[in-house]
C-alpha positions as CSV (number, residue, x, y, z in Angstrom):
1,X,0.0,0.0,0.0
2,X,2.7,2.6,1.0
3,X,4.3,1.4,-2.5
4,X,1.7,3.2,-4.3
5,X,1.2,6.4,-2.7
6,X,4.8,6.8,-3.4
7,X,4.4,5.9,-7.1
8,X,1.3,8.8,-6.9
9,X,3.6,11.3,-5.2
10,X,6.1,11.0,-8.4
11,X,3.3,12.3,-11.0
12,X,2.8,16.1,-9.7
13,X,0.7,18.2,-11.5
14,X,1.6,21.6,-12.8
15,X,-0.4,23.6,-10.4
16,X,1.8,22.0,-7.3
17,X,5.0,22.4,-9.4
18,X,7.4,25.0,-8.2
19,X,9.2,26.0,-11.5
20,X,6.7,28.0,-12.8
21,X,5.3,27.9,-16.4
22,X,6.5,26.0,-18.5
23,X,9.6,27.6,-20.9
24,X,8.5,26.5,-23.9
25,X,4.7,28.5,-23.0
26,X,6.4,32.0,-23.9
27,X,7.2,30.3,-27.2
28,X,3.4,29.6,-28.0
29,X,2.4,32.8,-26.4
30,X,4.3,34.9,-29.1
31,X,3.7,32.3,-31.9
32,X,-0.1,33.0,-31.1
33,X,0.3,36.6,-30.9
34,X,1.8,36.8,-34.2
35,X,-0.4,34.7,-36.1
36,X,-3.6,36.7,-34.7
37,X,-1.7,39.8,-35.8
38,X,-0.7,39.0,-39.1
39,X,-4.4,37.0,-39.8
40,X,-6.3,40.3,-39.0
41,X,-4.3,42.9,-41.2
42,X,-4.3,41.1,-43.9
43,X,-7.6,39.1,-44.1
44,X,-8.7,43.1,-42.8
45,X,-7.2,44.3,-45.3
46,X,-8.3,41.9,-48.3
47,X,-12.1,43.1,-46.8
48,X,-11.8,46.6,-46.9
49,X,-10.5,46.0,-50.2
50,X,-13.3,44.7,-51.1
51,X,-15.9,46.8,-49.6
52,X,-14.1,50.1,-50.9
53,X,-13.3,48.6,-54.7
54,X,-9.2,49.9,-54.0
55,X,-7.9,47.0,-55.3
56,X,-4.5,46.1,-53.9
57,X,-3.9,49.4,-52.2
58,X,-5.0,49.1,-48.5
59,X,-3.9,44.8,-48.5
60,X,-1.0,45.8,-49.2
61,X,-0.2,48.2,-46.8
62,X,-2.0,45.8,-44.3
63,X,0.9,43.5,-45.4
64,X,3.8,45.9,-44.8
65,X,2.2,46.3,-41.3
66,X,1.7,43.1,-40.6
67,X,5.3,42.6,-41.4
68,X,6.7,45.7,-39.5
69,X,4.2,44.8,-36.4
70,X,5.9,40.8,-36.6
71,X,9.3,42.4,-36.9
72,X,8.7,44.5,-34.0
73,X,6.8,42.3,-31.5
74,X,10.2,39.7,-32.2
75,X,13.0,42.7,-31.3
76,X,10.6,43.3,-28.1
77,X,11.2,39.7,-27.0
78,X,14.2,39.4,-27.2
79,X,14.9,42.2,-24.9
């Protein structure tokens, strides 16, 4: 019996862990943050677009944001 409540002691869960979160959490934190940035400008961009008949004009400057805004949220983390 005492066997297995040291086996159960072995398997913590995150919540009583003492590290913190996880590293690798930052890492989908950012990759989440990026895609959601770059999905709105551009699909935002290919809609207005649409609704004001500019052609390419305002997706591509949604682009160029979308590209200075990922370049810029990466130089932040790094710091």
């Amino acid at each position: 019996m005492e066997s297995l409540k040291k086996q159960d002691n072995k398997h913590s869960t995150p919540n009583n862990s003492k590290e913190g979160p996880k590293p690798f959490m930052k890492f989908y934190a950012l990759a989440f943050e990026l895609v959601a940035l770059n999905l709105i400008l551009i699909v935002g961009g290919y809609y207005l677009d649409d609704y004001l008949s500019s052609s390419p004009a305002i997706i591509l400057i949604a682009t160029f944001l979308s590209m200075g805004g990922t370049i810029w949220i990466l130089l932040k983390s790094l710091k």
